[in-house]
N, C-alpha and C positions, 0 to 999 in steps of 0.2 A: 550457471545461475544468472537471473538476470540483471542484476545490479551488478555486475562484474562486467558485465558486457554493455551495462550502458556507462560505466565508466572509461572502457575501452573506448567507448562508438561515443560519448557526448551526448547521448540521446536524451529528448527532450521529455519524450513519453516512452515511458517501459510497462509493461504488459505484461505480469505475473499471474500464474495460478500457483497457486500454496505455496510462495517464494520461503516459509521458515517451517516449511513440515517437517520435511527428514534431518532438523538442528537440534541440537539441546538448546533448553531455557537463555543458558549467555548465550550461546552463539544468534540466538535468533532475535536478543534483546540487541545486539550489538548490528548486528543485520538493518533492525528497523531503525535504530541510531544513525546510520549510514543512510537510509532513503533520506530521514529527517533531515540532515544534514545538506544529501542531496539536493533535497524541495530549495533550501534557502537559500547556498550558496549557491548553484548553477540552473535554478529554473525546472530543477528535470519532475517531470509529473508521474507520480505511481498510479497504475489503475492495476488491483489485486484481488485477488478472489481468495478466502480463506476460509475454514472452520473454526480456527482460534482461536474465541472470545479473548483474549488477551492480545492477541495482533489488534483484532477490530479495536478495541479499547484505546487503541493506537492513532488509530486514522484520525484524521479531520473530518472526514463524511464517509457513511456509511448508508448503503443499500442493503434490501435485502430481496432478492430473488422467491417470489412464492406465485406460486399457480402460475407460469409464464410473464409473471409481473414483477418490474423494476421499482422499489419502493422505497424511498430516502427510510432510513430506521429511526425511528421514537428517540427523542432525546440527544438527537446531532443535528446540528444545525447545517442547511445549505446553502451555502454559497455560490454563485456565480463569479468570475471573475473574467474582466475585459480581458 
């Protein structure tokens, strides 16, 4: 899993595809607790690709992927950050 390995490694940025698919509901509520967590005290950045309208519900920003196109999603605000 990948947040297990950036806790191992410090990693700044982690690289997830469907990091809470194969979880039940707590375990993957508790999982995204953990990123959050992650983001504030040690800096580390998620980039996650999911189907879970409840994970996305989650994020700070969100894309969405259509016809070869990267598109910030309706209703989340983006940020830039130095």
């Amino acid at each position: 899993m990948a947040v297990a390995r950036a806790l191992a490694t410090d990693a700044r940025l982690v690289l997830a595809d469907e990091p809470t698919a194969n979880l039940d509901h707590d375990t993957a509520y508790r999982v995204i607790e953990l990123m959050k967590k992650m983001r504030d005290d040690l800096g580390t950045t998620f980039v996650f690709s999911t189907h879970d309208p409840k994970i996305m519900a989650e994020a700070e920003v969100t894309f969405t992927l259509e016809d070869g196109r990267l598109n910030p999603s309706a209703g989340k605000a983006v940020a830039a950050h130095a």
